[in-house]
C-alpha positions as CSV (number, residue, x, y, z in Angstrom):
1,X,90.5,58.5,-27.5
2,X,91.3,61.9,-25.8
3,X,93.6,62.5,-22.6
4,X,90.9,63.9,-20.0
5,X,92.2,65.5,-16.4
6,X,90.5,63.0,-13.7
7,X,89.9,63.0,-9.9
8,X,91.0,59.0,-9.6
9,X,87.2,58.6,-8.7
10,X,86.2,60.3,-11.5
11,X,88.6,57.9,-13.7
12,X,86.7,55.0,-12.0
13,X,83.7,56.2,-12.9
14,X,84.4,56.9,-16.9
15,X,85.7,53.9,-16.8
16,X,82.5,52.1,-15.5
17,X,81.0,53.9,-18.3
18,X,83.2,53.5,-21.0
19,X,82.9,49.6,-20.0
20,X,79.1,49.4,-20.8
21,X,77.9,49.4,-17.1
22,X,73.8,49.5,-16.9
23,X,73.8,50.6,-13.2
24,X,75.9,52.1,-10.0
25,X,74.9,51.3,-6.5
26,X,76.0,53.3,-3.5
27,X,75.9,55.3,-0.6
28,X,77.8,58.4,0.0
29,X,80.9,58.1,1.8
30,X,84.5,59.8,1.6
31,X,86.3,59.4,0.1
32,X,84.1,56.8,-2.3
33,X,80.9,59.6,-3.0
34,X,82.1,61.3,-6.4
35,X,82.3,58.4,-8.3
36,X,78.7,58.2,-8.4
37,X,78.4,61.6,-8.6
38,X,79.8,61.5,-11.4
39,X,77.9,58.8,-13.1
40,X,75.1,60.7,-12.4
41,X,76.1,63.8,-14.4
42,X,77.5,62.4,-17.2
43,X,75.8,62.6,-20.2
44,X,75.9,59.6,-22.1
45,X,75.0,57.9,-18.9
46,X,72.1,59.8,-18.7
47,X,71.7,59.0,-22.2
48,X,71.9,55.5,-21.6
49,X,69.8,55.7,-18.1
50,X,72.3,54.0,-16.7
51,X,71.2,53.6,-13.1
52,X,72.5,55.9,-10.6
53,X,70.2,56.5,-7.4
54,X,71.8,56.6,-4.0
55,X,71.0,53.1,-2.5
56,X,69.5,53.5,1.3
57,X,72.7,51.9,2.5
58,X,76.1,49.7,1.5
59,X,74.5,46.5,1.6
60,X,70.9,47.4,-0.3
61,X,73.7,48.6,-3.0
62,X,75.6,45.7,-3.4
63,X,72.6,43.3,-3.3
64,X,70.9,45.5,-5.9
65,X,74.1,45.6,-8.1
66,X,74.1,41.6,-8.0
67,X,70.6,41.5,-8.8
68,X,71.6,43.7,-12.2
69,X,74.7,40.9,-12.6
70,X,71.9,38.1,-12.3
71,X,69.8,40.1,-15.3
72,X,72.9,39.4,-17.4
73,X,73.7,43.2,-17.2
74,X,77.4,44.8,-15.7
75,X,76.4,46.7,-12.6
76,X,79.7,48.8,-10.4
77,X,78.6,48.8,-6.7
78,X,81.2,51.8,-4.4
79,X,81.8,52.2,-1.0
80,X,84.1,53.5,1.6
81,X,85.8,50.8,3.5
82,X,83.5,50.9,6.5
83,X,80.8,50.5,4.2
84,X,82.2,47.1,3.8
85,X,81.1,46.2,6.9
86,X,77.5,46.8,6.2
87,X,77.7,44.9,2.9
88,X,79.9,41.9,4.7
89,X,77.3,39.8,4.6
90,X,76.3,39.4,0.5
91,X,79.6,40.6,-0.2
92,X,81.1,37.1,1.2
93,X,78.1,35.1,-0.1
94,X,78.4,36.8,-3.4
95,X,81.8,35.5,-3.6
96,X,79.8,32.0,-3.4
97,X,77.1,32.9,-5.7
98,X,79.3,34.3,-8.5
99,X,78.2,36.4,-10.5
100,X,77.0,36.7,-14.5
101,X,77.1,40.1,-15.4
102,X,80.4,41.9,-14.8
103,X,80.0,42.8,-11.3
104,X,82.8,45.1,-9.6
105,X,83.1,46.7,-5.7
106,X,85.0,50.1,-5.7
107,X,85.4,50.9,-2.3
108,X,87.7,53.9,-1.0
109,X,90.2,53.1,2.2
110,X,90.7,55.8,4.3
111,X,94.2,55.9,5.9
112,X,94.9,58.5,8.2
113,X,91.1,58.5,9.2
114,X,90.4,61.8,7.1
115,X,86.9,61.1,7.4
116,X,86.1,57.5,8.8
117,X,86.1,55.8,12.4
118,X,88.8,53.3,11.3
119,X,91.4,53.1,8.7
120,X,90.6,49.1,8.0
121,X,92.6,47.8,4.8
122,X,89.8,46.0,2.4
123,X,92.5,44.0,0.9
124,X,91.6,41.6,3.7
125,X,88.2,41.3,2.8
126,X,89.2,40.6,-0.8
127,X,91.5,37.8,0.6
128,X,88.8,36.7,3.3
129,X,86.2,36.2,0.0
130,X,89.0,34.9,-2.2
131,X,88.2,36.8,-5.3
132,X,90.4,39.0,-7.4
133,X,91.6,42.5,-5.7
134,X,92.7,45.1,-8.0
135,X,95.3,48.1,-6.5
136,X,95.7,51.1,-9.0
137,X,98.8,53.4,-8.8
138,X,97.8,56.4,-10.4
139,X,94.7,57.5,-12.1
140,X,95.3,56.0,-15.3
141,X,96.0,52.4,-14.1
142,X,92.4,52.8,-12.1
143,X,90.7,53.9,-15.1
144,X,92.2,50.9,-17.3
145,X,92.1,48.4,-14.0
146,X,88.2,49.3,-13.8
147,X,87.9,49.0,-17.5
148,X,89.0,45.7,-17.6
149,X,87.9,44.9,-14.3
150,X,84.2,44.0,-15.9
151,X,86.3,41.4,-18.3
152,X,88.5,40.2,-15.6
153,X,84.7,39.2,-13.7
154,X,82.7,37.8,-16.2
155,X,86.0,35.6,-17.2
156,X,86.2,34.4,-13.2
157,X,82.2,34.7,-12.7
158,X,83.2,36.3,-9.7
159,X,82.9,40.1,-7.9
160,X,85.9,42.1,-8.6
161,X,86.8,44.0,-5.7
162,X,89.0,47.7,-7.2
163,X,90.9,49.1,-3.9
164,X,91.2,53.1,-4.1
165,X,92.7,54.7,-0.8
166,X,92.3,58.5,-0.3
167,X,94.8,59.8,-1.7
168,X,94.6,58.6,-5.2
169,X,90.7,58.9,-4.9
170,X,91.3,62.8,-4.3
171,X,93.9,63.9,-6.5
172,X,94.0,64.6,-10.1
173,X,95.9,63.0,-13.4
174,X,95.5,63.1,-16.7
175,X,93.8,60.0,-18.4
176,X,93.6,58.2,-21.5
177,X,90.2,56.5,-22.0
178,X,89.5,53.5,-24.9
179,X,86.9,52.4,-26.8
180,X,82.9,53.1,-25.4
181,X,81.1,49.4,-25.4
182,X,77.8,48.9,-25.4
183,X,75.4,48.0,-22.5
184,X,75.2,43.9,-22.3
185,X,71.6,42.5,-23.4
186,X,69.3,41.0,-20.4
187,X,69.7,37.5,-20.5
188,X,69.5,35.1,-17.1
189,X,72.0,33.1,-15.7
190,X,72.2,29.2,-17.7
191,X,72.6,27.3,-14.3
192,X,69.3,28.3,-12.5
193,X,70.5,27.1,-9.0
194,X,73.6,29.6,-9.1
195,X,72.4,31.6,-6.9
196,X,70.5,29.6,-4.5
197,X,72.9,29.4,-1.3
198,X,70.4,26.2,0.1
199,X,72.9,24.4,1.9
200,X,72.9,21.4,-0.9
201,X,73.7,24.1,-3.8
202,X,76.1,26.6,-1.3
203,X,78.5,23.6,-0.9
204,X,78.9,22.7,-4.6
205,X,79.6,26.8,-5.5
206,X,82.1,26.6,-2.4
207,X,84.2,23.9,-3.9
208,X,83.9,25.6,-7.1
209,X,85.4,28.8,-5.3
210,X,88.4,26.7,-4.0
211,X,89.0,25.5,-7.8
212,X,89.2,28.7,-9.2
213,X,91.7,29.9,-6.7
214,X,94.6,28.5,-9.0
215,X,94.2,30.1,-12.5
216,X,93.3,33.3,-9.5
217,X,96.7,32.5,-9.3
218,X,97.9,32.1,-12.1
219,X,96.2,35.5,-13.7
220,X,98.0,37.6,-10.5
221,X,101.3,36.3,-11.8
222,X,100.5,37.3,-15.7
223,X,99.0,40.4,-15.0
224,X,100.4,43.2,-16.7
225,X,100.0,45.4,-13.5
226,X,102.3,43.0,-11.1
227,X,105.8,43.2,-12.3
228,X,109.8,42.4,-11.0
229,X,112.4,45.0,-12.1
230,X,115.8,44.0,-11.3
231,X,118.4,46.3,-9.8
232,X,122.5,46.9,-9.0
233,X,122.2,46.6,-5.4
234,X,120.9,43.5,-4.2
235,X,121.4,44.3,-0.5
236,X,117.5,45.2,-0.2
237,X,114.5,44.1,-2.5
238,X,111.0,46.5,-3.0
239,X,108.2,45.5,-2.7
240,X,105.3,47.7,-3.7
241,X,101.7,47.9,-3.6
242,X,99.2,50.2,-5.7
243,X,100.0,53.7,-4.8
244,X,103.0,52.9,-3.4
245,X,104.7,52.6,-6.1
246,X,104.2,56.5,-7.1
247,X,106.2,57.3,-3.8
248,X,108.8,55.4,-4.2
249,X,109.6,56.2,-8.1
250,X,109.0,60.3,-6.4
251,X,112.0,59.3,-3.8
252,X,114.2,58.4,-6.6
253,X,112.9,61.6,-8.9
254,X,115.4,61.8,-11.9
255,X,117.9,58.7,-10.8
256,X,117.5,55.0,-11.1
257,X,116.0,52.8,-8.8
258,X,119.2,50.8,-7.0
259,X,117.1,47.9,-5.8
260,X,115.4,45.3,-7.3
261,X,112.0,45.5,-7.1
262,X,108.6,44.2,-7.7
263,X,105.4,46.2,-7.9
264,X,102.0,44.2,-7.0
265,X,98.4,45.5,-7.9
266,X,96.8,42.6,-8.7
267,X,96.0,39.8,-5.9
268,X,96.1,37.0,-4.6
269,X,99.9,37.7,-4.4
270,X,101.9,36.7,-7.2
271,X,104.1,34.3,-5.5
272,X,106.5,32.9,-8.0
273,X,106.8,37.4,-8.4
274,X,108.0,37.3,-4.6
275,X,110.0,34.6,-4.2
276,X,112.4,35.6,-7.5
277,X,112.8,38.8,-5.4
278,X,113.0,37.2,-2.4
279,X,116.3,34.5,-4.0
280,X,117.8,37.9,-5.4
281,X,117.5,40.2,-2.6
282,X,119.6,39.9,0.9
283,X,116.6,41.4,2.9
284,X,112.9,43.0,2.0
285,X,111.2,46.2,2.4
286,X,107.3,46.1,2.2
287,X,106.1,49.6,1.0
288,X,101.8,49.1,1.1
289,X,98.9,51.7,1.8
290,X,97.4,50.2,5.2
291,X,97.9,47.4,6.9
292,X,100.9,45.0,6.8
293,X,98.9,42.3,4.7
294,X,101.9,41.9,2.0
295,X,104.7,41.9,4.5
296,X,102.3,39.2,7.0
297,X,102.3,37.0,4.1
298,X,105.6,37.2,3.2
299,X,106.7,36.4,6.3
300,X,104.6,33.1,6.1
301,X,105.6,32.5,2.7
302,X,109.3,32.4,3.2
303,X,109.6,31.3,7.0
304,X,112.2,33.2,9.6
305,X,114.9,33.1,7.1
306,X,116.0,37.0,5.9
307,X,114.4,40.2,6.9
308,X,111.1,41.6,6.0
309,X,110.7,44.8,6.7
310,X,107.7,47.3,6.6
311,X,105.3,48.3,9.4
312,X,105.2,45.4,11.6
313,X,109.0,46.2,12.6
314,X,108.8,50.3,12.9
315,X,110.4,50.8,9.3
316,X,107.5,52.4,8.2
317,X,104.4,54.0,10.3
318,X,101.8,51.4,11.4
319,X,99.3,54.3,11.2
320,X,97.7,56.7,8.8
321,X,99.0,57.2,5.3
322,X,101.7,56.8,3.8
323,X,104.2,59.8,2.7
324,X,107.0,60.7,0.6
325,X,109.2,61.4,3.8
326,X,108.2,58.2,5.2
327,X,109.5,56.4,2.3
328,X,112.3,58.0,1.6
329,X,113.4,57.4,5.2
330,X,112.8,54.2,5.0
331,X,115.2,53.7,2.0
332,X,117.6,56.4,3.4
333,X,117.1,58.4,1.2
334,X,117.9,62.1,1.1
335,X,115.8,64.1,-1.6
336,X,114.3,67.6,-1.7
337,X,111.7,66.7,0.4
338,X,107.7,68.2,0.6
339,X,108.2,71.1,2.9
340,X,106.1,69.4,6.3
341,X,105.6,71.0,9.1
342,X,102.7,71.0,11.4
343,X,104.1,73.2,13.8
344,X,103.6,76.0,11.2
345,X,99.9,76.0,10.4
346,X,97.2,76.5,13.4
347,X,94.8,73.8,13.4
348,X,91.1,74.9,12.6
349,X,88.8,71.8,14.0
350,X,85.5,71.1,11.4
351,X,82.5,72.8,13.6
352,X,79.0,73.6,12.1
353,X,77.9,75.8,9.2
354,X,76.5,78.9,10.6
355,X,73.3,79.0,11.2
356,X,73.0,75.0,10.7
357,X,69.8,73.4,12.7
358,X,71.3,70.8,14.1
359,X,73.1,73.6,16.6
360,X,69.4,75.0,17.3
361,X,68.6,71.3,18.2
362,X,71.6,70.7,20.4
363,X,71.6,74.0,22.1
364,X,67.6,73.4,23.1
365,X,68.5,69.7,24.1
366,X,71.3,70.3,26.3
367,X,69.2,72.7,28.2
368,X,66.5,70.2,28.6
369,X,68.7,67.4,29.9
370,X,71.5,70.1,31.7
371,X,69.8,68.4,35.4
372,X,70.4,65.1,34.7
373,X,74.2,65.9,34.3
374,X,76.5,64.4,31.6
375,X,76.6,61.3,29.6
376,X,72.8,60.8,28.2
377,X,73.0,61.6,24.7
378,X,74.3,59.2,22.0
379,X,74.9,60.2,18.9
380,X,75.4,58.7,15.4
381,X,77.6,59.0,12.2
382,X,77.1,62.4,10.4
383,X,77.1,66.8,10.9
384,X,75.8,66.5,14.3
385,X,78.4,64.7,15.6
386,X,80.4,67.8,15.8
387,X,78.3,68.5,18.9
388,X,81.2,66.4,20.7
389,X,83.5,69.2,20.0
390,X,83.6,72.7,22.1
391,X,81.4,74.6,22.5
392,X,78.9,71.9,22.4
393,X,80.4,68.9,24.3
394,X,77.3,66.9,24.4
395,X,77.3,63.8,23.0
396,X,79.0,60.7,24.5
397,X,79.2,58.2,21.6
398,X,79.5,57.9,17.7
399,X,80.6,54.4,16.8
400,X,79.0,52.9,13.8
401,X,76.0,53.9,11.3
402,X,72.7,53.5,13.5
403,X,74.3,52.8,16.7
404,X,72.7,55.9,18.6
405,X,69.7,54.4,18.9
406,X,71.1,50.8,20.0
407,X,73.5,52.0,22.7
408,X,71.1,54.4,23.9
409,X,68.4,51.0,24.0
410,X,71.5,49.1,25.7
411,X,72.0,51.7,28.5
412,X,68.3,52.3,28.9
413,X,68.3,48.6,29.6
414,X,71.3,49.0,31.9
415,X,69.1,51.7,34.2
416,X,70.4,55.2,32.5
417,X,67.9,57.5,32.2
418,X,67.4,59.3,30.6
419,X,68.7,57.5,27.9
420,X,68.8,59.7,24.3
421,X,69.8,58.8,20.6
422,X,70.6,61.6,18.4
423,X,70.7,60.8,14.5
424,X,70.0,62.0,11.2
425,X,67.5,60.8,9.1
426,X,69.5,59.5,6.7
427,X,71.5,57.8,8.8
428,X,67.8,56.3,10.4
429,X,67.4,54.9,6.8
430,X,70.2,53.3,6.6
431,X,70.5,51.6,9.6
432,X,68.6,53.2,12.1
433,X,65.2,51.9,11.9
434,X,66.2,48.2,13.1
435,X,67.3,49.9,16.1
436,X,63.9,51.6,16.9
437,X,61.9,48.5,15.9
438,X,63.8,46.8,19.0
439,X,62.9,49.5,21.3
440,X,59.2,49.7,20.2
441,X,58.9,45.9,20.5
442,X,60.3,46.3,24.1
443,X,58.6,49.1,25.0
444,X,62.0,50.9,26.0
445,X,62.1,54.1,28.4
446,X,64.0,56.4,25.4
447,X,63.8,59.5,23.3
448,X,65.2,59.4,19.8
449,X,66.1,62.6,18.9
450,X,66.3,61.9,14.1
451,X,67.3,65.2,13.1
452,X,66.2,65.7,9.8
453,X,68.0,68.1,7.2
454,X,66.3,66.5,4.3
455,X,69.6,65.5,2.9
456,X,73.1,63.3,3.5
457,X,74.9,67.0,4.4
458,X,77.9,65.3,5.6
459,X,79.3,64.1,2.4
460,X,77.9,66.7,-0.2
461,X,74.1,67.0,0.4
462,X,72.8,63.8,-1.5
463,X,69.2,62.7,-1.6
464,X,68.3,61.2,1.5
465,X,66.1,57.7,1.5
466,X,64.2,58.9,4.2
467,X,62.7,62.5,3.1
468,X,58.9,63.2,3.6
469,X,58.6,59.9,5.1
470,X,60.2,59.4,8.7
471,X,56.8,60.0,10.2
472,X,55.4,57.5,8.2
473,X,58.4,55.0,9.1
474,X,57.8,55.5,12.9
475,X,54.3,54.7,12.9
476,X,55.0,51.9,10.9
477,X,57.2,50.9,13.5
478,X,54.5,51.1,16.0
479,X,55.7,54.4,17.6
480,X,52.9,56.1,19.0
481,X,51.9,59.2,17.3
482,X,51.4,61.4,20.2
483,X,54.7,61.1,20.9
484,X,56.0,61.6,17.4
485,X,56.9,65.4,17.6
486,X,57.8,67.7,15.0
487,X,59.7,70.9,15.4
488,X,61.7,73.1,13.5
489,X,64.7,74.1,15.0
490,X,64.9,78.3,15.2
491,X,66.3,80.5,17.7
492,X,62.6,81.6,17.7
493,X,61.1,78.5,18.8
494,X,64.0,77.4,21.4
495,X,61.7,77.6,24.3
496,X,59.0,75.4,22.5
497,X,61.9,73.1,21.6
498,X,63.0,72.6,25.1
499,X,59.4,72.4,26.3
500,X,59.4,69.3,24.0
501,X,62.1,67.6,24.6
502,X,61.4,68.0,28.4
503,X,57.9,66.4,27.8
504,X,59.4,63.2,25.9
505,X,61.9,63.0,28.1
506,X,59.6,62.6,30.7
507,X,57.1,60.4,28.4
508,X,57.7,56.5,29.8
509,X,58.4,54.5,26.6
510,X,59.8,55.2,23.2
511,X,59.4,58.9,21.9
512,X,60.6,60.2,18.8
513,X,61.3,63.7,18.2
514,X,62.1,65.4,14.7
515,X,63.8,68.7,14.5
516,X,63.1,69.6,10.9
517,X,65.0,72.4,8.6
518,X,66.5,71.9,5.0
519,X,70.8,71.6,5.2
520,X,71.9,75.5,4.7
521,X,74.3,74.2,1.9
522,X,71.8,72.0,0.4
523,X,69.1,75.0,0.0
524,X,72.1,77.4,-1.2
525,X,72.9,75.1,-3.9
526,X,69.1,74.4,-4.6
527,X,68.5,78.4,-4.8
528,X,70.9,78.9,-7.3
529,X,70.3,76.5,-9.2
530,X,66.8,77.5,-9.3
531,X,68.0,81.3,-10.4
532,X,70.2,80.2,-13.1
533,X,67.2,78.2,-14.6
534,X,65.0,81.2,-14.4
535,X,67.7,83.4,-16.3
536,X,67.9,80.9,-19.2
């Protein structure tokens, strides 16, 4: 096969592809978003229909994906590591279940918070649910890792869980890819309890978890992508994980690596692997994107005996990503460092696109609440969060997908009025209409402000679940429809924007109010893609 230039996502994705997959699950999330992008594009999946609609949110994807692994059929489900936390809940179970068609979880970490409310390692979910993790290097090993990833599941008849981080997710390499394999066949799982978690059948697939966790064992030892390279100096033994190993190898550019070392991209940990390094090494460093889950275990493996190092102790940052500089100063090293300076280059905050509605929106609704003083609005996970920066300064939470609505209910219940949610309407598909059911069912004193773009701007403009239907959604919530209000957010109409909001506000119950005006990038894109079609 031919050596291709890949994003690491885009390797995942070709991968997926080149592996036979029938379907990909998602929803759009950096750094996880172009890997179904991808799919999506690429011709011989189009060819081969594989499946590739944006899933209203993480856990609708994952469920979905393990119903295409109960058909018999190898489904890839992606995520960014928040996303995890939506899809907790079959994730774990699914670990329980098993699976029958190759199922694997791509989710994207985010050290260094590029684009996320946390940077939270999934390696501890993996370990939590006890099934195989996979931790790529460089592009190539995450094209050949999710290649064989569909194998390694259907072999365990359990989810395979592929860790990407940021970094590798976003930069380029050039890639080998193998042989294209066919789509399985639909065919149903042989034990027809499997996936019935009743209580009588979830114990009997529990033990059956437990059992599996020696040959889990066993495989992480074997694998081809865990591996102990001896070294002169003995003083200090390496350990490595995933893309950790490309820093350390770019610290000792053109000279041999002193110390021994072992490299680890397969879990559970490899112990036999760690303990020949730990016998032949005086003390340990723990090199790993994240957080200190190697270098926690190590130090409950081999008790208080000699040193592990890493980021528990200060040797290495317990916070955002890992770097070059940071490695090599951990090995004190000197090298012809990245030039790194952040005193050189002005800072330029993200703000809105010009012209963007949601600042139309916000401008009308801060004059509308501007006498009530500070601290009403809450806000939600996507462009309009921005309003918390200058000049704006006007919302007062974003925690979680759909919490606007919730902690707007919660405060309402507290006494605060008034008491507003600001969110997107994606971001009301995914996770915001549980929210509003609550407050229609308890007839809660609230405005919900969905501001609706027709799209998921934030991460590219994707489809959004909820397009020419969030009326519909409300009243089938049992909001009432005089006080489901539609506006379209120009300077023109700012003063019947603020007249509208005032009236809601006032309103006593749960009011919904819908700012409406296609994303500006979205309808850019859409216009020329709709000119190059006319010039063909």
């Amino acid at each position: 096969m031919k050596r291709e230039l890949f994003l690491g996502n885009e390797a995942v994705a070709q991968a997926a592809i080149d592996a036979g997959i029938s379907g990909v699950y998602a929803y759009p999330g950096t750094p996880s978003t172009e890997i179904t992008e991808y799919i999506q594009q690429n011709s011989l999946a189009v060819e081969r229909k594989v499946h590739s609609k944006w899933s209203a949110n993480e856990k609708t994807a994952y469920e979905t994906a393990l119903g295409m692994s109960y058909a018999g059929k190898r489904a890839l489900v992606c995520m960014k590591q928040v996303g995890l936390n939506v899809a907790a809940d079959v994730f774990m179970n699914s670990a329980i279940t098993g699976i029958h068609g190759g199922l694997v979880l791509a989710v994207a970490d985010d050290p260094g918070m590029h684009s996320s409310q946390n940077e939270q390692d999934s390696r501890y979910y993996g370990q939590f649910a006890m099934i195989p993790v996979l931790e790529p290097s460089n592009q190539q090993e995450a094209y050949n890792m999710t290649y064989e990833a569909f194998q390694l599941s259907e072999q365990t008849q359990l989810p395979v869980m592929l860790r990407l981080t940021t970094r590798l997710s976003h930069s380029r390499s050039g890639v080998w890819r193998r042989e294209v394999l066919q789509p399985k066949t639909l065919r149903l799982p042989k034990n027809s309890k499997q996936f019935l978690l009743l209580p009588i059948f979830a114990r009997k697939n529990y033990a059956r978890l437990l059992e599996k966790q020696v040959p889990l064992n066993l495989l992480a030892e074997q694998s081809k992508y865990n591996f102990f390279r001896d070294g002169q100096d003995h003083s200090l033994g390496i350990v490595c994980c995933g893309l950790a190993w490309n820093y350390v190898q770019e610290v000792y550019a053109g000279s041999a690596i002193p110390f021994p070392i072992v490299k680890i991209s397969q879990y559970p940990l490899p112990e036999k692997l760690m303990g020949k390094l730990y016998e032949s090494s005086d003390e340990l460093l723990v090199i790993e994107e994240g957080y200190p889950l190697v270098e926690s275990q190590l130090r409950d493996f081999f008790g208080k005996g000699k040193p592990v190092h890493g980021k528990l102790d200060g040797w290495l940052n317990r916070y955002g990503e890992l770097t070059t500089d940071q490695v090599g100063r951990a090995l004190k090293v000197e090298y012809d460092a990245v030039f790194e300076s952040p005193d050189c280059v002005v800072p330029r905050p993200p703000s809105f696109c010009m012209g963007c509605g949601h600042v139309d929106a916000f401008v009308a609704l801060q004059e509308a609440v501007a006498e009530f003083g500070e601290g009403h609005v809450f806000s939600d996970i996507g462009c309009y969060a921005l309003a918390a920066l200058p000049p704006f300064e006007s919302i007062y939470s974003c925690v979680d997908m759909g919490a606007s609505i919730t902690m707007a209910k919660g405060a309402a219940d507290a006494g605060l009025f008034p008491a507003i949610a600001v969110l997107g309407d994606s971001t009301f598909a995914h996770s915001g209409m549980t929210g509003l059911l609550d407050a229609v069912n308890e007839h809660t004193n609230m405005l919900i402000v969905i501001s609706d773009n027709k799209s998921v701007s934030m991460t590219g403009g994707q489809d959004s679940a909820a397009t020419d239907i969030l009326e519909t959604i409300c009243v089938g919530l049992g909001v009432d429809t005089r006080h489901i209000r539609i506006v379209v957010p120009l300077k023109k109409n700012y003063a019947e924007m603020v007249r509208i909001f005032k009236e809601e506000i006032a309103f006593v119950g749960v009011s919904v109010v819908i700012p409406r005006r296609e994303c500006l990038q979205r309808a850019a894109r859409r216009l020329r893609q709709y000119r190059i079609r006319r010039t063909k």
